[in-house]
N, C-alpha and C positions, 0 to 999 in steps of 0.2 A: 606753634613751635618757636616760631622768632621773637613773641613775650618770654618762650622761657629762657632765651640768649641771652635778652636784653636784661630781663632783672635780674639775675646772677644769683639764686637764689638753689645752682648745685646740681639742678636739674639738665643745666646746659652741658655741665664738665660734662655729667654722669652718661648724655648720649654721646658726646662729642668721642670718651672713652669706649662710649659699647660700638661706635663708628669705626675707628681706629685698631678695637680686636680682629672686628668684622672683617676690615680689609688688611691691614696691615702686616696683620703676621704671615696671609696665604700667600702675599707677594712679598716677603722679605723668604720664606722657605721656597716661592718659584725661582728666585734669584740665584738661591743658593741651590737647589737642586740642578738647575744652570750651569752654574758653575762647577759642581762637582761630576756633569757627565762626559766634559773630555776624560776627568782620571778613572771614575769607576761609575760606568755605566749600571749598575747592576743597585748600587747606593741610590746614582741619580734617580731613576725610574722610582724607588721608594718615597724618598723626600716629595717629587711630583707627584704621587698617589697620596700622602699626606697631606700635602699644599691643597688637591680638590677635593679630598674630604672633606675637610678642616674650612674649606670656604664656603663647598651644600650645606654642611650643616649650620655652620655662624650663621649664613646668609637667611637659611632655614627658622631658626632659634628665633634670629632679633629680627626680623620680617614676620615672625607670629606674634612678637608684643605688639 
């Protein structure tokens, strides 16, 4: 794994990105469902059901490659 870092030959970007979908987007949409359950509880709870879908599954996905 740390050869594919070091020689920079795209393999590095390419997990560093499948890393970053992995986690990134279910806690930038935990954030934001966060933030939107003072004004509508009803939105919040969806975007949270989103957020742990969207994380079993990436986690699911790119933990089988």
């Amino acid at each position: 794994m740390t050869r594919l870092l070091i020689e920079g030959n795209g393999f590095g970007l390419f997990i560093l990105l499948m890393i970053f979908i992995a986690i990134g987007i279910p806690i930038v949409l935990f954030v934001v469902g966060l933030l939107t359950l003072r004004e509508n509880k009803k939105k919040a709870k969806i975007i949270l059901i989103i957020a742990a879908v969207y994380s079993i599954i990436s986690f699911g996905i790119c933990g089988g490659l």
